[in-house]
KOLLUMFI-791468 format. One line per 2 residues: number of its first residue (from 1); for each residue x, z, y of C-alpha. Coordinates in steps of 0.02 Angstrom, whole numbers. Example, Ala and Ser with C-alpha at 12.3 -4.5 7.8 and 13.67 -1.06 7.14 Angstrom:
// residues 2
1> 615/390/-225; 684/357/-53 .
// end
This chain:
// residues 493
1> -1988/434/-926; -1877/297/-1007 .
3> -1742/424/-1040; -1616/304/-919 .
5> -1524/372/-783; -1370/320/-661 .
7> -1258/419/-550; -1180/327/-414 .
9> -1042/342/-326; -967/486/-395 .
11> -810/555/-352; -649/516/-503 .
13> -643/674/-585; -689/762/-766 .
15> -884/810/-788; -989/904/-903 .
17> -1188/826/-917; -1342/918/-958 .
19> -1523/861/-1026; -1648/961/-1033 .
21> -1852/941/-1087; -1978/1061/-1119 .
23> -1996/1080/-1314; -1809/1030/-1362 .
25> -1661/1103/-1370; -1547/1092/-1215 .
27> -1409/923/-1232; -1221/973/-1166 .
29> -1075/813/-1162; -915/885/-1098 .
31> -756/814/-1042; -839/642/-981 .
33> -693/574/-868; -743/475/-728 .
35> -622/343/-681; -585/218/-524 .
37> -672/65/-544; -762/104/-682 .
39> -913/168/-761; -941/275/-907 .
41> -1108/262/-1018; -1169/431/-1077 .
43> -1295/446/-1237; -1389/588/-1252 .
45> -1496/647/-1394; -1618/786/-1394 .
47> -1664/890/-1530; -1818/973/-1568 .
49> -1802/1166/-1503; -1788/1293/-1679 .
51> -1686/1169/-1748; -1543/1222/-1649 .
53> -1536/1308/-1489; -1414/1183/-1408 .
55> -1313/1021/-1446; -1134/1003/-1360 .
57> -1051/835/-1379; -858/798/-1329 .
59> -849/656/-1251; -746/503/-1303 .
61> -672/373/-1197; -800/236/-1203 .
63> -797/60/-1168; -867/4/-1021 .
65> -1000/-108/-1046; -1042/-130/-851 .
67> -914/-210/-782; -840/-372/-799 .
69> -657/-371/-722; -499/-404/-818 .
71> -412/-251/-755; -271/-96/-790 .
73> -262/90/-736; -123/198/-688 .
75> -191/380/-681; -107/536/-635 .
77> -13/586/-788; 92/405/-761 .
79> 121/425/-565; 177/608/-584 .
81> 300/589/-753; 370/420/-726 .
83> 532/415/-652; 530/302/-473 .
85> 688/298/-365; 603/257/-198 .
87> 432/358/-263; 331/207/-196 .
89> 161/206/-268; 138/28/-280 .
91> 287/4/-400; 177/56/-541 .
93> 69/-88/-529; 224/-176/-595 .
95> 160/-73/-777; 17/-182/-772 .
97> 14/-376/-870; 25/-527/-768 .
99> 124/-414/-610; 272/-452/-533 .
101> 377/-412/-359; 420/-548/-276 .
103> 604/-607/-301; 622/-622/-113 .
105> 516/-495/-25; 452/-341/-107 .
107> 254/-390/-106; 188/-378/-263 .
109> 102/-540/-352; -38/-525/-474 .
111> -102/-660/-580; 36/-783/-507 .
113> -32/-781/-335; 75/-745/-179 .
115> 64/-560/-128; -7/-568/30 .
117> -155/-654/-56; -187/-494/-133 .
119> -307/-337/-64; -271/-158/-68 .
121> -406/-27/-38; -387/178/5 .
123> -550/265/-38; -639/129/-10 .
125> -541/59/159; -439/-62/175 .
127> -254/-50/157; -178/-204/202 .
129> -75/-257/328; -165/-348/467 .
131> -23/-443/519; 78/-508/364 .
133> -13/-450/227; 36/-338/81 .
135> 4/-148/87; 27/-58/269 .
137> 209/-73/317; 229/-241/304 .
139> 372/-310/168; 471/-140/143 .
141> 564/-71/1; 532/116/73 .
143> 353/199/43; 219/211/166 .
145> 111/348/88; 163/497/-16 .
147> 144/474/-204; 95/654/-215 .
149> -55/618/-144; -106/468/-259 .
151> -225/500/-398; -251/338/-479 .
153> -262/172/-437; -332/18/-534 .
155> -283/-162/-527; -407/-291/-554 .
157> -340/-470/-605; -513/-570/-591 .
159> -677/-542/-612; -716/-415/-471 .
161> -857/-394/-407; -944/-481/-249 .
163> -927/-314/-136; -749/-358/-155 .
165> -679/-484/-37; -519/-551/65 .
167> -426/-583/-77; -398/-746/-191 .
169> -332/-666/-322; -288/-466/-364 .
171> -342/-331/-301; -297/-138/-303 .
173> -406/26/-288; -319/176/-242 .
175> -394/341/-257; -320/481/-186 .
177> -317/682/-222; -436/803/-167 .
179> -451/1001/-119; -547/1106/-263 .
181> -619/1277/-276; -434/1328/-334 .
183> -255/1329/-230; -132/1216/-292 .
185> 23/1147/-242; 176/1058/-296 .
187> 339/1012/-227; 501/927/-267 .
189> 681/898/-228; 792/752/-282 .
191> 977/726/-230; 1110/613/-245 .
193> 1298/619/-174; 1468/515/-200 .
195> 1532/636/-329; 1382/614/-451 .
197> 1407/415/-429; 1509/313/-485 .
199> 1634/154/-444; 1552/3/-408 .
201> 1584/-171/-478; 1730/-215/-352 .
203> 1824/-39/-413; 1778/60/-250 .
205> 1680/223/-251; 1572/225/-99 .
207> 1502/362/-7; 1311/332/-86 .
209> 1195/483/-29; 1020/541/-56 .
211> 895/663/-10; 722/660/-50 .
213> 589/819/-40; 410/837/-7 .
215> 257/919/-98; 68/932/-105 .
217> -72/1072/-73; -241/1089/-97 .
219> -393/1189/-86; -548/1279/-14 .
221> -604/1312/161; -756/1353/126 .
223> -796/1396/-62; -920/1241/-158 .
225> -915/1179/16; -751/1114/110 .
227> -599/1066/50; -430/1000/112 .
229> -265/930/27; -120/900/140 .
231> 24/784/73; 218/762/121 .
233> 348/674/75; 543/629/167 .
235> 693/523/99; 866/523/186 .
237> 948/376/107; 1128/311/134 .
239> 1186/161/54; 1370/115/89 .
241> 1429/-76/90; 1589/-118/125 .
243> 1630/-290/241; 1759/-399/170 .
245> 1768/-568/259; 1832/-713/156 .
247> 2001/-760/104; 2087/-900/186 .
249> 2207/-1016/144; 2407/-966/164 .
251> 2455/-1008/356; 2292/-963/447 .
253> 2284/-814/532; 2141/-697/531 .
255> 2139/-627/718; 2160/-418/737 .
257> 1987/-407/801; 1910/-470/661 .
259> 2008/-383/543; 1976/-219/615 .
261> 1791/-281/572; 1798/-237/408 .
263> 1786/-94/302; 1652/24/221 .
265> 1500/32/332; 1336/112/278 .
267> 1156/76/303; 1020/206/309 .
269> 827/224/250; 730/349/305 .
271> 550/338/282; 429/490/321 .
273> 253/484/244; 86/600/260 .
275> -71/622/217; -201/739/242 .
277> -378/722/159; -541/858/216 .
279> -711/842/120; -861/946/166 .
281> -1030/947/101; -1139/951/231 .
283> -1291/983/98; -1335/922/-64 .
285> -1385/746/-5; -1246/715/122 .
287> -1051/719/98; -913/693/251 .
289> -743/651/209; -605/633/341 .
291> -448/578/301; -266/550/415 .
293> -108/452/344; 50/429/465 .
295> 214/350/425; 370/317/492 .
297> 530/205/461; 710/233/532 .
299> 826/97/449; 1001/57/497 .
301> 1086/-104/456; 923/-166/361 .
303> 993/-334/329; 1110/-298/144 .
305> 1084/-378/-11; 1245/-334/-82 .
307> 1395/-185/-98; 1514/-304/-15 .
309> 1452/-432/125; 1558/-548/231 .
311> 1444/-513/388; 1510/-368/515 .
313> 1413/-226/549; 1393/-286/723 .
315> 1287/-439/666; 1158/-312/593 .
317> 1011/-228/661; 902/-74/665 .
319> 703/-62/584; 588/53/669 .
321> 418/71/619; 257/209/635 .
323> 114/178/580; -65/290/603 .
325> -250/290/511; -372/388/539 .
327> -575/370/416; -722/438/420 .
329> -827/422/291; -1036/457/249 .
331> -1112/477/101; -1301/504/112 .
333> -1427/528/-36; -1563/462/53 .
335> -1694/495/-112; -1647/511/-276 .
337> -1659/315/-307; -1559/250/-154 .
339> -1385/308/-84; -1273/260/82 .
341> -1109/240/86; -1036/235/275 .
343> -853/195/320; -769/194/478 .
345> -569/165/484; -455/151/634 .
347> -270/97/599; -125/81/693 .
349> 53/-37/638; 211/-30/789 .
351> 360/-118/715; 527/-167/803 .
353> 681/-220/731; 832/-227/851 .
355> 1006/-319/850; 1150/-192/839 .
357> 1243/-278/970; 1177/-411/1119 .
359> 1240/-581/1148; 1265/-743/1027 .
361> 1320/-728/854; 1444/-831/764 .
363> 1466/-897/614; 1617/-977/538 .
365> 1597/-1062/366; 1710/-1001/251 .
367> 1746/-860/325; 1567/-742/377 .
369> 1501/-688/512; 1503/-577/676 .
371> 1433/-546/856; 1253/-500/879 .
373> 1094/-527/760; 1057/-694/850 .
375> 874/-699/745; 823/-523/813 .
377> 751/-434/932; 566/-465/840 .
379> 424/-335/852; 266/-313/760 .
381> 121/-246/838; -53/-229/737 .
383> -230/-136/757; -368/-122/642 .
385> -552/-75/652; -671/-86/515 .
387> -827/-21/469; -900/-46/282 .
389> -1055/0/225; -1133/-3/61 .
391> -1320/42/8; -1375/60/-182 .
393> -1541/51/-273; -1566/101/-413 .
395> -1743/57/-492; -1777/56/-663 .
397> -1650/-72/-748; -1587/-131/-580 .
399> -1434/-52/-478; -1435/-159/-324 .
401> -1280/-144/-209; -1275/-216/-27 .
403> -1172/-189/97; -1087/-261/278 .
405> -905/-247/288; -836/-298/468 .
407> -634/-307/546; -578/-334/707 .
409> -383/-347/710; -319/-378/874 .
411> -109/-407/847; 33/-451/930 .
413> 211/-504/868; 389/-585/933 .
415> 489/-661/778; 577/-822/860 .
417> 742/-849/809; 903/-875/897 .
419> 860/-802/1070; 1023/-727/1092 .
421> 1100/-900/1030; 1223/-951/892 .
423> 1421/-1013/880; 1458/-1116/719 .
425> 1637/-1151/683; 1681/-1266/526 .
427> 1836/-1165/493; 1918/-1004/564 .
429> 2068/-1133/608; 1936/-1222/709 .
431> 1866/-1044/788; 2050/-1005/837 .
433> 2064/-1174/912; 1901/-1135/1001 .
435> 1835/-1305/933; 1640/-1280/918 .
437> 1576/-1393/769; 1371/-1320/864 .
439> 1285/-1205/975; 1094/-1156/942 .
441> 976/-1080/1068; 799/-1045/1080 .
443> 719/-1037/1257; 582/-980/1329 .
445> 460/-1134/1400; 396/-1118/1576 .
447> 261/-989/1531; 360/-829/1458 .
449> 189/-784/1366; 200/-914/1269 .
451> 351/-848/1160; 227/-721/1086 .
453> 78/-716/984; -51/-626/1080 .
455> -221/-628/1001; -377/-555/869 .
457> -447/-605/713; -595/-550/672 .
459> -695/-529/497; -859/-509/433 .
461> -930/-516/281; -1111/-475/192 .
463> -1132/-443/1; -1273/-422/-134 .
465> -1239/-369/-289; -1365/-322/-441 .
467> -1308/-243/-629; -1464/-242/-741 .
469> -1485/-153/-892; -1502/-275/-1029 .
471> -1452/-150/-1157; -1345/-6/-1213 .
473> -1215/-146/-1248; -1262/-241/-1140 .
475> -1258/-284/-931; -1284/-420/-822 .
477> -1208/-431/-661; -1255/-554/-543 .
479> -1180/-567/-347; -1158/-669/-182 .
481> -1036/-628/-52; -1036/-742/134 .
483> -879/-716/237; -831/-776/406 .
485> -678/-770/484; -631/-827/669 .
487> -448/-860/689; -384/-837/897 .
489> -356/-1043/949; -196/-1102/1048 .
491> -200/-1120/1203; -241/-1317/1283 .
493> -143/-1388/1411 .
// end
């Protein structure tokens, strides 16, 4: 009767919006682009019917006067034509202002903060690593979900709202593709080889390769009803380094078998990502969405910085990683005032990382290293359940949101270092003496469980949030989020 109306959570997308009244002429905007994180306000006028039979308006990109977050967008046009080597979504955020990567890990840091401070949602569930923080995969230069199948994604600096929470600073929406009434696809090929690359800084031309493929596909199962996209994406990258230990002094003798330690060695990355996304309409007031990402992580000789290292290839060691989700998610119209949102997630992290060689390492200062990875074997084992959901309002001025968003994340991980023990030598004249300047060891106490953390977190936290109407220009927003969080405890003696 006021002539106001809302539409709530709709999915990102491009719509067309109709008015209609008895004794005026029909209203048509077009091209109204809905985006992540954000709402777009529509005007419509009505004109008297004989006047004209119908008014069609394009739409321009508005400001929006509904939210109050300091925040940037990277839609699909950006994530499709800018050139990334490693095709890792997240990179993009580095377009943004105030967004770095971290100088020693690659997390990404947002308004100063560390990066594991930061959140990371996928339609709507969470993303993060429940173990060490950062996006799922832990602290990885490979990707661990296919850019094909990323949309857009928004990055909000401050001022998010109270249904937004673990996180002290930053935090990243990430919307991903959908199946339509038409089939498309893409796919892509990208290749690299010694002959296309060439000599490094120390003169040598190494045997660099890389293969990277994949490709997207979407459409209808069942015409205005069910859709699917299915996403895929594989690198095969070989990075060559070459070992060079040290030069000594005239008069000391390097030993044969540590000379026949060096040479050109190469380490590998080969990350495998999927995704695969179904949406069905159930009826006009309930949608189901079910969605499946899986990744995996082969790495050999992980631990490079640099084309030429003074560390054999024996004092390396292997990555492995996999890592499974699985959501469900609800939406339910229940009138045409008040709608549900239901999320349930399961995920799944399994990381090991494996000394090339066993036994103790040694290292000789001025010289490098050799012998086994004495700061390895570690594993990483994570789990996450969640369930988020979110109920809106909407009467008259008001849109009140609240919601429950709950996390259970049992883990379990092994990082202590020196297990295999450690030589140090203050000079290789010293090592071929066999005088040993130190030897470092950790061992296990008298309870063996004690070497691992064994143990759940769990999460819950309840929101409120209202956005009122002031004004065309203007909106209020007004929220309270609780959370609680119970850490595991050590164990008392």
């Amino acid at each position: 009767a006021r002539g106001r109306f809302r539409a709530v959570a709709m999915p990102v997308g491009s719509y067309t919006v109709v008015a209609t009244f008895n004794g005026f002429a029909p209203s048509r905007r077009t091209g109204i682009i809905v985006r992540v994180g954000q709402a777009e306000t529509v005007d419509l006028r009505l004109a008297i019917a004989g006047v004209t039979q119908s008014v069609t308006v394009e739409a321009r990109t508005p400001l929006d006067a509904t939210g109050a977050t300091d925040s940037a967008r990277i839609d699909l046009g950006l994530i499709a034509d800018l050139p990334v080597r490693g095709r890792k979504f997240t990179e993009f955020m580095l377009l943004t202002p105030a967004t770095v990567q971290e100088s020693d890990r690659f997390g990404i840091v947002i308004g100063g903060q560390r990066s594991i401070n930061s959140n990371i949602s996928l339609d709507g569930a969470d993303f993060t690593d429940a173990l060490l923080g950062n996006q799922r995969g832990g602290n990885e230069s490979s990707f661990f979900f296919p850019q094909s199948a990323v949309r857009e994604f928004q990055v909000v600096r401050s001022g998010a709202g109270a249904e937004v929470g673990r996180t002290s600073v930053g935090f990243v929406n990430v919307v991903t593709r959908s199946g339509a009434n038409a089939l498309h696809g893409e796919g892509f090929f990208f290749n690299r080889n010694r002959h296309l690359t060439s000599a490094n800084a120390f003169d040598e031309k190494l045997d660099n390769q890389q293969n990277q493929f994949g490709g997207a596909i979407g459409g209808p199962l069942v015409k205005d009803r069910a859709f699917f996209f299915v996403a895929f994406e594989q690198n095969f990258l070989r990075v060559p380094f070459v070992v060079k230990f040290q030069d000594q002094a005239p008069g000391v003798v390097v030993p044969a078998k540590l000379a026949a330690l060096e040479g050109e060695k190469f380490g590998s990355d080969n990350p495998t990502a999927a995704f695969g996304r179904l949406d069905w309409r159930l009826s006009d007031r309930h949608r189901v969405n079910l969605q499946y990402t899986f990744s995996r992580l082969s790495a050999k000789n992980s631990n490079f910085e640099s084309p030429q290292l003074d560390a054999a290839e024996e004092a390396n060691f292997t990555r492995r990683t996999t890592s499974h989700s699985v959501k469900i998610g609800l939406l339910t119209m229940a009138s045409p005032y008040v709608v549900n949102e239901l999320r349930l997630q399961y995920a799944r992290d399994d990381r090991a990382e494996n000394p090339n060689t066993l036994g103790p390492g040694t290292v000789i200062s001025g010289f490098g290293s050799f012998g086994s990875d004495f700061d390895r074997p570690r594993f990483f084992d994570a789990r996450r359940f969640q369930l988020n959901d979110s109920l809106t309002v909407v009467r008259g001025r008001h849109a009140l949101r609240l919601g429950i968003d709950a996390n259970i994340t049992p883990s379990r991980q092994q990082q202590e270092g020196r297990i295999q023990g450690r030589y140090d030598f203050t000079s290789l004249a010293n090592y071929n003496a066999g005088r040993i300047s130190r030897y470092r060891q950790t061992l296990p106490s008298s309870n063996p469980v004690e070497q691992y953390y064994d143990a759940t977190q769990r999460e819950l936290a309840l929101f409120v949030q209202d956005k009122v109407s002031l004004s065309s220009r203007v909106t209020l927003n007004a929220g309270l989020r609780w959370e609680g969080q119970w850490n595991p405890q050590p164990p008392r003696s």
